[in-house]
KOLGU-4560 file (N, C-alpha, C; in nm, 3 decimals, padded with zeros to 5 digits):
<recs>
<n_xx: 10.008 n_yy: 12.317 n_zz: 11.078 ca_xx: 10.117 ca_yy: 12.293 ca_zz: 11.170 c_xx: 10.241 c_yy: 12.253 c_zz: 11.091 mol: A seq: 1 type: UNK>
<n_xx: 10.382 n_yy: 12.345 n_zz: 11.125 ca_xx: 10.475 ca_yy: 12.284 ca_zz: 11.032 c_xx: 10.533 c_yy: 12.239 c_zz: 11.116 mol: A seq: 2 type: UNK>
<n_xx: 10.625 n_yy: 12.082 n_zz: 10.985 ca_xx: 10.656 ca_yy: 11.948 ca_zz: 11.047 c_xx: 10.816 c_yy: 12.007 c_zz: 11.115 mol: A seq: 3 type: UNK>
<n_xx: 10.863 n_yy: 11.912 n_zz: 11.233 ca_xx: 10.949 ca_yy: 11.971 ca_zz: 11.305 c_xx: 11.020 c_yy: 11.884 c_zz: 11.259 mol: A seq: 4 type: UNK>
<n_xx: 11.177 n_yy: 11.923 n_zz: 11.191 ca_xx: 11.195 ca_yy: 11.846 ca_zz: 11.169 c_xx: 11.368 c_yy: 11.783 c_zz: 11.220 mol: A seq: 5 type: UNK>
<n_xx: 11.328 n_yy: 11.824 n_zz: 11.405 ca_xx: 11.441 ca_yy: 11.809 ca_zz: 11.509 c_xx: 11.348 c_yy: 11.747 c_zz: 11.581 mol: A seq: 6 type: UNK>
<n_xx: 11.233 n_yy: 11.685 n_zz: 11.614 ca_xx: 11.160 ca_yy: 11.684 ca_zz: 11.668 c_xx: 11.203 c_yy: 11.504 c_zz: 11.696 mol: A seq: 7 type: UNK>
<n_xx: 11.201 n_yy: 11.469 n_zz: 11.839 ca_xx: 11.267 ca_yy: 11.347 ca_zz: 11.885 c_xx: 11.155 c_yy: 11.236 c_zz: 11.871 mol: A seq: 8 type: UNK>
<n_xx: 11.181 n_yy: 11.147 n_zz: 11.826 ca_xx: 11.040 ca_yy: 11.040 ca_zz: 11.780 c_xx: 11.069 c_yy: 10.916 c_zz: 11.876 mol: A seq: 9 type: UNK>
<n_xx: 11.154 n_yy: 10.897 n_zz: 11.936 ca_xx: 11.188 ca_yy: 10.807 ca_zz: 12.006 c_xx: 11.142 c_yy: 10.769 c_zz: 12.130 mol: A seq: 10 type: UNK>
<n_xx: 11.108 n_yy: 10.594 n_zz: 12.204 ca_xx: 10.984 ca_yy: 10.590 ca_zz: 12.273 c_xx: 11.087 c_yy: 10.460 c_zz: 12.369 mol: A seq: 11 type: UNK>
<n_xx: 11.065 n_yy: 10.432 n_zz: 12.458 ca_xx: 11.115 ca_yy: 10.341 ca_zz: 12.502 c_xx: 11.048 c_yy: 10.188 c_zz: 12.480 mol: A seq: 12 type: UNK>
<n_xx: 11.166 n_yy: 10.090 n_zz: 12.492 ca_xx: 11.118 ca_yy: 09.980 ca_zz: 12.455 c_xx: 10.982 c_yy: 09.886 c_zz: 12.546 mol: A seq: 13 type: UNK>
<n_xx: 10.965 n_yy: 09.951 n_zz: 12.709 ca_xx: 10.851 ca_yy: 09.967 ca_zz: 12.743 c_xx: 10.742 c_yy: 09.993 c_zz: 12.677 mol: A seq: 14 type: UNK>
<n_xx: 10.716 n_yy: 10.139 n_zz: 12.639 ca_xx: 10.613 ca_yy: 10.210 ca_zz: 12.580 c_xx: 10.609 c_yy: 10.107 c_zz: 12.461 mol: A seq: 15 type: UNK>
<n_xx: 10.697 n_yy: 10.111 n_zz: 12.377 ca_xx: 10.675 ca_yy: 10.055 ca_zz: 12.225 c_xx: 10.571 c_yy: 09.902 c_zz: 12.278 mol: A seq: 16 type: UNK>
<n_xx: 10.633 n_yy: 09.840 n_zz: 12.337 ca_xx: 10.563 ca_yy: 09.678 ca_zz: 12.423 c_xx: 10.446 c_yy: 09.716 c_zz: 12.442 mol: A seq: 17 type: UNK>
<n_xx: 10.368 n_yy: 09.822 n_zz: 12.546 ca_xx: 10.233 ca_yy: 09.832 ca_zz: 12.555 c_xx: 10.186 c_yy: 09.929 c_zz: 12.426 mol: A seq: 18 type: UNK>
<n_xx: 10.213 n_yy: 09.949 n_zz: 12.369 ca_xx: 10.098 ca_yy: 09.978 ca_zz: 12.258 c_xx: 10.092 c_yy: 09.871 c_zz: 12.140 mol: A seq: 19 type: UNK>
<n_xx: 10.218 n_yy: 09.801 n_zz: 12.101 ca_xx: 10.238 ca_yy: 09.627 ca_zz: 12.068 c_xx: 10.103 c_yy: 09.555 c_zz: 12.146 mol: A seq: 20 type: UNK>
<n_xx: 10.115 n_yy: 09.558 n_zz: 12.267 ca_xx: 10.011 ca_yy: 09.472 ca_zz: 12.334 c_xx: 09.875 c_yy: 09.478 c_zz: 12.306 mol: A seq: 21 type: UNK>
<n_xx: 09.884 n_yy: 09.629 n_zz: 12.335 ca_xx: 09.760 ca_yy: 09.733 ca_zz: 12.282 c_xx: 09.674 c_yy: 09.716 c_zz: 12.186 mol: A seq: 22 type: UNK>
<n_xx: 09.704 n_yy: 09.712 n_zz: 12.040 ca_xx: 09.705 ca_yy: 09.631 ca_zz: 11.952 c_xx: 09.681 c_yy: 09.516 c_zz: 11.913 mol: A seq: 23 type: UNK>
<n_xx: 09.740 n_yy: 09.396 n_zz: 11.966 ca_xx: 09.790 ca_yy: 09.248 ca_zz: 11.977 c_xx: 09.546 c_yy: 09.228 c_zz: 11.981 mol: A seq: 24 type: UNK>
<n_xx: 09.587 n_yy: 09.334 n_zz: 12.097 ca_xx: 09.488 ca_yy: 09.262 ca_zz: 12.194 c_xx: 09.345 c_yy: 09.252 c_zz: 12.147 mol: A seq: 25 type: UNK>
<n_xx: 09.314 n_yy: 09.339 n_zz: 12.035 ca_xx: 09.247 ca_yy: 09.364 ca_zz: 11.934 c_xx: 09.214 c_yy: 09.316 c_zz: 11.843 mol: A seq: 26 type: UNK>
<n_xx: 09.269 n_yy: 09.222 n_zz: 11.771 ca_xx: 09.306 ca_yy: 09.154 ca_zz: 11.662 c_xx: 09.321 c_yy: 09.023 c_zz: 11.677 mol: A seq: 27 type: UNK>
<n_xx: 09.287 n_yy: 08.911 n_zz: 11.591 ca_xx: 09.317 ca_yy: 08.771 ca_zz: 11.604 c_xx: 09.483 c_yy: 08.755 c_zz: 11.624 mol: A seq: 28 type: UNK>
<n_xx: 09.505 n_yy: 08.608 n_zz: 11.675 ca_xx: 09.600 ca_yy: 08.567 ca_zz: 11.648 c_xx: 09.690 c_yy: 08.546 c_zz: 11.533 mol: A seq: 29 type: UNK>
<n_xx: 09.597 n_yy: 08.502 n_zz: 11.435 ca_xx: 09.649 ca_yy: 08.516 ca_zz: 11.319 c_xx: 09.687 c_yy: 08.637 c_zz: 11.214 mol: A seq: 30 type: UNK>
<n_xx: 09.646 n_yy: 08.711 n_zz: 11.265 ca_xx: 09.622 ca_yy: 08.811 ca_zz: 11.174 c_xx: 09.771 c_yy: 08.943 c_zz: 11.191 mol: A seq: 31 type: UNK>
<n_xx: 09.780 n_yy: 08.998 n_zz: 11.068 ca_xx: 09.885 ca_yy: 09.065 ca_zz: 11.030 c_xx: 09.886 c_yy: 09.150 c_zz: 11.144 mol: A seq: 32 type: UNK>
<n_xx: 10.038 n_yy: 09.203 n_zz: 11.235 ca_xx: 10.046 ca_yy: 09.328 ca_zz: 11.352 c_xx: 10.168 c_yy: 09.366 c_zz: 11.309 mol: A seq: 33 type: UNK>
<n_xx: 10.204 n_yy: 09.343 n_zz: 11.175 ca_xx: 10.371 ca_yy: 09.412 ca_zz: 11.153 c_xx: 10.435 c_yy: 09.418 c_zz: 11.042 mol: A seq: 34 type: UNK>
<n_xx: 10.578 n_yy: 09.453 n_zz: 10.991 ca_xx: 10.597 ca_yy: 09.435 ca_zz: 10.922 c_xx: 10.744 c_yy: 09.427 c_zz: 10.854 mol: A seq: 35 type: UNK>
<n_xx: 10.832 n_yy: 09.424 n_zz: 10.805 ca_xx: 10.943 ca_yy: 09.448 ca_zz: 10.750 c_xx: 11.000 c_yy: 09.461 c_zz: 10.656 mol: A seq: 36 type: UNK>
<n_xx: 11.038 n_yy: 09.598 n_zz: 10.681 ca_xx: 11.104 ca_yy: 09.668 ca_zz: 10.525 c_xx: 11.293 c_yy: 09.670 c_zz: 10.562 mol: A seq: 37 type: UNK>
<n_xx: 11.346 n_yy: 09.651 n_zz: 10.437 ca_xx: 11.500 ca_yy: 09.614 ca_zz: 10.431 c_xx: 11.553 c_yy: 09.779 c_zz: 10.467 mol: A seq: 38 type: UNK>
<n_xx: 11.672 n_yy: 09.812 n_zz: 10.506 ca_xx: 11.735 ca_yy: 09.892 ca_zz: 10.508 c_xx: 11.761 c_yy: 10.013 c_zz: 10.411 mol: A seq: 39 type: UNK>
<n_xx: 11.811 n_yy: 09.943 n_zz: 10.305 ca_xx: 11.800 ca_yy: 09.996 ca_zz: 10.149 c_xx: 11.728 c_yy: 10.093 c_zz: 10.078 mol: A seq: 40 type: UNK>
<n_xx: 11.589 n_yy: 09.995 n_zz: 10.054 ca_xx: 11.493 ca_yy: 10.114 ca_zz: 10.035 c_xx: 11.439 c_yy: 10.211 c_zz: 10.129 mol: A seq: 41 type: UNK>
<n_xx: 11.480 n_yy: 10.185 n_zz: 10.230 ca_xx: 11.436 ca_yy: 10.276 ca_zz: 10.307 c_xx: 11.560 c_yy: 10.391 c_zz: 10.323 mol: A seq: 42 type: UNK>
<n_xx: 11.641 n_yy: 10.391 n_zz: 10.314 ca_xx: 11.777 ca_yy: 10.468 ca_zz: 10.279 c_xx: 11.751 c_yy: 10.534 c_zz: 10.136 mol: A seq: 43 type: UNK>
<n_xx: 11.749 n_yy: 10.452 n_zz: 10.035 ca_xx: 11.702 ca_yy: 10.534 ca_zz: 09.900 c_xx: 11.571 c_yy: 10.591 c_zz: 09.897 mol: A seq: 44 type: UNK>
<n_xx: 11.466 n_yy: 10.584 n_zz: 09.998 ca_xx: 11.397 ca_yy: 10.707 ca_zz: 10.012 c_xx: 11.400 c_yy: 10.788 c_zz: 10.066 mol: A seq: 45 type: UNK>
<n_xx: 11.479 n_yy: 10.810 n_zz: 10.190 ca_xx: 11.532 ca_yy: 10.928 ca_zz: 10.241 c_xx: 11.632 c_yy: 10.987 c_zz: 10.220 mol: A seq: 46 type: UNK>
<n_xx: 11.699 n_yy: 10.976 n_zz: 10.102 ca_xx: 11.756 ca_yy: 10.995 ca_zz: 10.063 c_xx: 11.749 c_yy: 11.105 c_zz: 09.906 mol: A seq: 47 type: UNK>
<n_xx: 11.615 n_yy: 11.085 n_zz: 09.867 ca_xx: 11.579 ca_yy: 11.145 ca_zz: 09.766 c_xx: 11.591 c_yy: 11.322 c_zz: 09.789 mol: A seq: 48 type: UNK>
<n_xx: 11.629 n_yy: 11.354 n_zz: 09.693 ca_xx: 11.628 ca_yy: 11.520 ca_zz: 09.698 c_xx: 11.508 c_yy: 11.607 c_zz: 09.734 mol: A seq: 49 type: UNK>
<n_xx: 11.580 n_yy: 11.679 n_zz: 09.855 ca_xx: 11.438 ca_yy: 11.748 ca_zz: 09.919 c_xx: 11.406 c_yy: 11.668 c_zz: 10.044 mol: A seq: 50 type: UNK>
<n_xx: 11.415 n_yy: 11.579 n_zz: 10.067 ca_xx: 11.368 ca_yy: 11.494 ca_zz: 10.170 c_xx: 11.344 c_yy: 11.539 c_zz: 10.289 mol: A seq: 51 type: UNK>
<n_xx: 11.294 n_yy: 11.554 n_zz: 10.370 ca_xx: 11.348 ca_yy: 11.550 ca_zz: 10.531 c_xx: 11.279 c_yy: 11.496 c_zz: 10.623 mol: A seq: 52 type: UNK>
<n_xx: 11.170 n_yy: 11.383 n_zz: 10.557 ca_xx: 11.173 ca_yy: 11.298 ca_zz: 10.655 c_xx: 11.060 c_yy: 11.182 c_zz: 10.545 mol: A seq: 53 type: UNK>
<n_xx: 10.973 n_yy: 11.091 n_zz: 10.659 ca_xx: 10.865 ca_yy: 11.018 ca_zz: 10.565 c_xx: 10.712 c_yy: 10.995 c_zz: 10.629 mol: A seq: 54 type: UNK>
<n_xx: 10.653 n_yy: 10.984 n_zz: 10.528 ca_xx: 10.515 ca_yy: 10.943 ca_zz: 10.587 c_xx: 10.439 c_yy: 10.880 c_zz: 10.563 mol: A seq: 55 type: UNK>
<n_xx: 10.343 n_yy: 10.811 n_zz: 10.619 ca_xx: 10.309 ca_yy: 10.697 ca_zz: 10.608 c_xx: 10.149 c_yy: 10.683 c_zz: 10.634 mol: A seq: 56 type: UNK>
<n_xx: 10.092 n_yy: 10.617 n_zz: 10.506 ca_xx: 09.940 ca_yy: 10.546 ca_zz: 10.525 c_xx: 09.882 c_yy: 10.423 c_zz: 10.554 mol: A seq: 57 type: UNK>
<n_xx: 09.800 n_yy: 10.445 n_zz: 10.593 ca_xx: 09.761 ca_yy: 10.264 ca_zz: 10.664 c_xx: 09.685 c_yy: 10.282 c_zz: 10.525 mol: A seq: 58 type: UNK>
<n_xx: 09.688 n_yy: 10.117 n_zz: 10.514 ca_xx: 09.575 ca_yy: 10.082 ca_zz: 10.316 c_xx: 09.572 c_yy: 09.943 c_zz: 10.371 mol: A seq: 59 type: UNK>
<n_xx: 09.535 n_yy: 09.894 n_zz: 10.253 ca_xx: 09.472 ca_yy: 09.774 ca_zz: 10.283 c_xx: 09.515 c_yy: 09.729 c_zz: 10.086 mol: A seq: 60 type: UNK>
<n_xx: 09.566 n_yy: 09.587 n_zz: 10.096 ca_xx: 09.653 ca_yy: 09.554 ca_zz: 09.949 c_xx: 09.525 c_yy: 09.497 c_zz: 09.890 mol: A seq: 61 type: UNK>
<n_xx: 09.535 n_yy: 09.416 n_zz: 09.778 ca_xx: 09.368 ca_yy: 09.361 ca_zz: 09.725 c_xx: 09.401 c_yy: 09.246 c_zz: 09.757 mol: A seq: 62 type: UNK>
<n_xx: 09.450 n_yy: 09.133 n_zz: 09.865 ca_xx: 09.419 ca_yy: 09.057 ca_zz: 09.980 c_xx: 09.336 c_yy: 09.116 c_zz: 10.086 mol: A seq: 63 type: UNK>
<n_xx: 09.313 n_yy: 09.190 n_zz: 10.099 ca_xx: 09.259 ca_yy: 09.246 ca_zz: 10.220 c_xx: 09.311 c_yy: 09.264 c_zz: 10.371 mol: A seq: 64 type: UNK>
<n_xx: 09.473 n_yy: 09.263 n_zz: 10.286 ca_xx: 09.557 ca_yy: 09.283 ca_zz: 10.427 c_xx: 09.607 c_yy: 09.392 c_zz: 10.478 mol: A seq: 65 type: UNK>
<n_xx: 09.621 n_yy: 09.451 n_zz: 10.579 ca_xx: 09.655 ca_yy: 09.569 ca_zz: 10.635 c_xx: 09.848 c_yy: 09.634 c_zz: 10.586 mol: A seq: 66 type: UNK>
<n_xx: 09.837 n_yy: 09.711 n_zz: 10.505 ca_xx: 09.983 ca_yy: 09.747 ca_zz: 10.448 c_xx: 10.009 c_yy: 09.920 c_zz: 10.509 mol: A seq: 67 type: UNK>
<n_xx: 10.139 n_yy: 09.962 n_zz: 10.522 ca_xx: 10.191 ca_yy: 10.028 ca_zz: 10.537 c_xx: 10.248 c_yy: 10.117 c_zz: 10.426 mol: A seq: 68 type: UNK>
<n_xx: 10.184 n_yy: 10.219 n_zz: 10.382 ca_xx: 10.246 ca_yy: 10.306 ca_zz: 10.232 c_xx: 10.353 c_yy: 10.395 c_zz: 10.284 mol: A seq: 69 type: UNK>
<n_xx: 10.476 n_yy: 10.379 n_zz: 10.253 ca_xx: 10.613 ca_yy: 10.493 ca_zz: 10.289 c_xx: 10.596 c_yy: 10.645 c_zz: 10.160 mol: A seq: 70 type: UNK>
<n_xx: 10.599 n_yy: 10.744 n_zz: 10.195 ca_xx: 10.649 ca_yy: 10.876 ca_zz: 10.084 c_xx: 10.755 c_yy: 10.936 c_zz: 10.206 mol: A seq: 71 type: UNK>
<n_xx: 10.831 n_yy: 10.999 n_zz: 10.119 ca_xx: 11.008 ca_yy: 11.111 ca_zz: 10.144 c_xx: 10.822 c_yy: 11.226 c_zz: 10.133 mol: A seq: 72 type: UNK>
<n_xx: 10.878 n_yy: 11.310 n_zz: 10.228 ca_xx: 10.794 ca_yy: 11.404 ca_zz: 10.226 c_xx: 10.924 c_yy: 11.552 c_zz: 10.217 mol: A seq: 73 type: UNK>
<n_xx: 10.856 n_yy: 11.646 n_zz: 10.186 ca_xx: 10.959 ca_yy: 11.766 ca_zz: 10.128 c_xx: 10.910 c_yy: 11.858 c_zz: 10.225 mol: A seq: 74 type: UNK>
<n_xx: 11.025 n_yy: 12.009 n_zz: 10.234 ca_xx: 11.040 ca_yy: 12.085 ca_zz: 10.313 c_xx: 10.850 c_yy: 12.156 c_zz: 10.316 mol: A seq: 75 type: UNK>
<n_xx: 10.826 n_yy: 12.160 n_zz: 10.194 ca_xx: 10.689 ca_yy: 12.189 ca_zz: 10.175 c_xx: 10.544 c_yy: 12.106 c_zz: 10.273 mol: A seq: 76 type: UNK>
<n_xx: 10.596 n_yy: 11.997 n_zz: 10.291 ca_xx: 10.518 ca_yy: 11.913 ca_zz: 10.390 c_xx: 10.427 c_yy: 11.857 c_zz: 10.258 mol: A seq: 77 type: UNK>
<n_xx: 10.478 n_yy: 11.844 n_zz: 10.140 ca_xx: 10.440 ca_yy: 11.730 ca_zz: 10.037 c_xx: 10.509 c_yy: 11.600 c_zz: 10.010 mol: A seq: 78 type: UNK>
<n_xx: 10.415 n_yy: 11.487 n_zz: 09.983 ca_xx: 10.471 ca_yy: 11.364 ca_zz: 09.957 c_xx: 10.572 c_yy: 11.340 c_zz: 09.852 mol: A seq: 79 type: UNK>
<n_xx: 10.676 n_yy: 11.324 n_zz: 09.865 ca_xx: 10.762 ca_yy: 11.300 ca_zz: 09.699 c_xx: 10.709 c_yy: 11.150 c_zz: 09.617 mol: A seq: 80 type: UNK>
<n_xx: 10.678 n_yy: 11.162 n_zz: 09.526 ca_xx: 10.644 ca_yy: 11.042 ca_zz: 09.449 c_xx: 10.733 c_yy: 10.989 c_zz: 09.377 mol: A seq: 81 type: UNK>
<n_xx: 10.872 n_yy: 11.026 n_zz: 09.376 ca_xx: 10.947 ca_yy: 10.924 ca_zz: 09.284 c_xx: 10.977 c_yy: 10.808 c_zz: 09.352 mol: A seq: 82 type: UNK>
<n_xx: 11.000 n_yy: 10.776 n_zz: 09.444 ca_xx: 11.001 ca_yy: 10.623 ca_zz: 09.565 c_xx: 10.887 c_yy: 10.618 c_zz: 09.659 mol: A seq: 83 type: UNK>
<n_xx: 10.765 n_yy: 10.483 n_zz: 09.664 ca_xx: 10.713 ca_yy: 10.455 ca_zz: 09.733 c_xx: 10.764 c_yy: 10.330 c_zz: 09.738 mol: A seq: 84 type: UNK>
<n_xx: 10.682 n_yy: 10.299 n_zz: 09.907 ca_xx: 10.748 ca_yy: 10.152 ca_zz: 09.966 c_xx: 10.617 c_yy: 10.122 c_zz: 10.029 mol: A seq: 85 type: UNK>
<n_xx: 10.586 n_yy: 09.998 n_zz: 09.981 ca_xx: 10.543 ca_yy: 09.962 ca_zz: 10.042 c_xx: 10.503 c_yy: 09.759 c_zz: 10.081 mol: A seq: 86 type: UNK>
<n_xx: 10.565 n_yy: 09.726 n_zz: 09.994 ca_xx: 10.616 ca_yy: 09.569 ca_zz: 10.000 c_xx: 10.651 c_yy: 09.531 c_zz: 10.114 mol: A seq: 87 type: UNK>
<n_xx: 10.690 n_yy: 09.574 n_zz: 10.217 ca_xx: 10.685 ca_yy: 09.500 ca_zz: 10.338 c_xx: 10.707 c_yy: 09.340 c_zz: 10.343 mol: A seq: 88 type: UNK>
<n_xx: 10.711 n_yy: 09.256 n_zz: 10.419 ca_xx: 10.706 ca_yy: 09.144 ca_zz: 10.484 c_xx: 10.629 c_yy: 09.111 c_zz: 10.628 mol: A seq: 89 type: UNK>
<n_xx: 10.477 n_yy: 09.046 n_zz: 10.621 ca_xx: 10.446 ca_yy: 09.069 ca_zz: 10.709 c_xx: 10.464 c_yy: 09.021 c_zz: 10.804 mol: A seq: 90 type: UNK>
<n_xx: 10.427 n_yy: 09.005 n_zz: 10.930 ca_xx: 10.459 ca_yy: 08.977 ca_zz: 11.079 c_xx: 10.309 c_yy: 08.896 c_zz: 11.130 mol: A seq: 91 type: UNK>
<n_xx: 10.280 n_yy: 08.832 n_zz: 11.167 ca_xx: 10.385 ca_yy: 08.717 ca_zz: 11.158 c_xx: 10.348 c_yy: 08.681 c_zz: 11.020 mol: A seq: 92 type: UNK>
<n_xx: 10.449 n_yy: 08.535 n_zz: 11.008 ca_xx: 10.463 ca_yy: 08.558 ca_zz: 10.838 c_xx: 10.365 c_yy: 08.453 c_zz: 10.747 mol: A seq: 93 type: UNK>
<n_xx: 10.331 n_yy: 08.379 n_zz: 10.855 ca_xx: 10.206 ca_yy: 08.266 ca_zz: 10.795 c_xx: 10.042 c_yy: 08.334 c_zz: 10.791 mol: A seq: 94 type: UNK>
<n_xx: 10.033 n_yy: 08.423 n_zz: 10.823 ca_xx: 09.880 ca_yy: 08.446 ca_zz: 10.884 c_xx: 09.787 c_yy: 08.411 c_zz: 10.791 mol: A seq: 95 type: UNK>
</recs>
């Protein structure tokens, strides 16, 4: 399947809330449901040559915490490897 890459990703702040909940509801209190990445790098990876959009793996860091891996993926529907992200800040931030 090739990636669309007009294709509208956008969800309302409803929807986004119940699958948040969705989620939530699954998982301890304490435990990691998020995360935050700065503007920046996320601009200097879409930004990389070839780009046209990004993608993303669920992993797990050697804490054993649930992380988010960013790649610039190319017209080819391959990962670009010169910028990964995945440092985050997690949500909530004591867990």
């Amino acid at each position: 399947m090739a990636l669309d890459v007009n294709e509208d990703h956008k969800i309302t702040r409803q929807e986004a809330q119940d699958f948040i909940d969705n989620f939530a509801g699954n998982v301890g209190g304490s435990e990691i449901r998020g995360g935050f990445f700065n503007k920046n790098p996320l601009i200097e990876l879409l930004n990389q040559n070839g780009c046209i959009g990004l993608r993303y793996y669920y992993g797990t860091n050697s804490a054993g915490d649930p992380v988010l891996v960013l790649f610039g993926v190319d017209e080819q529907e391959h990962d670009i490897d010169s910028i990964i992200l995945e440092k985050s800040s997690p949500w909530p931030p004591n867990h």
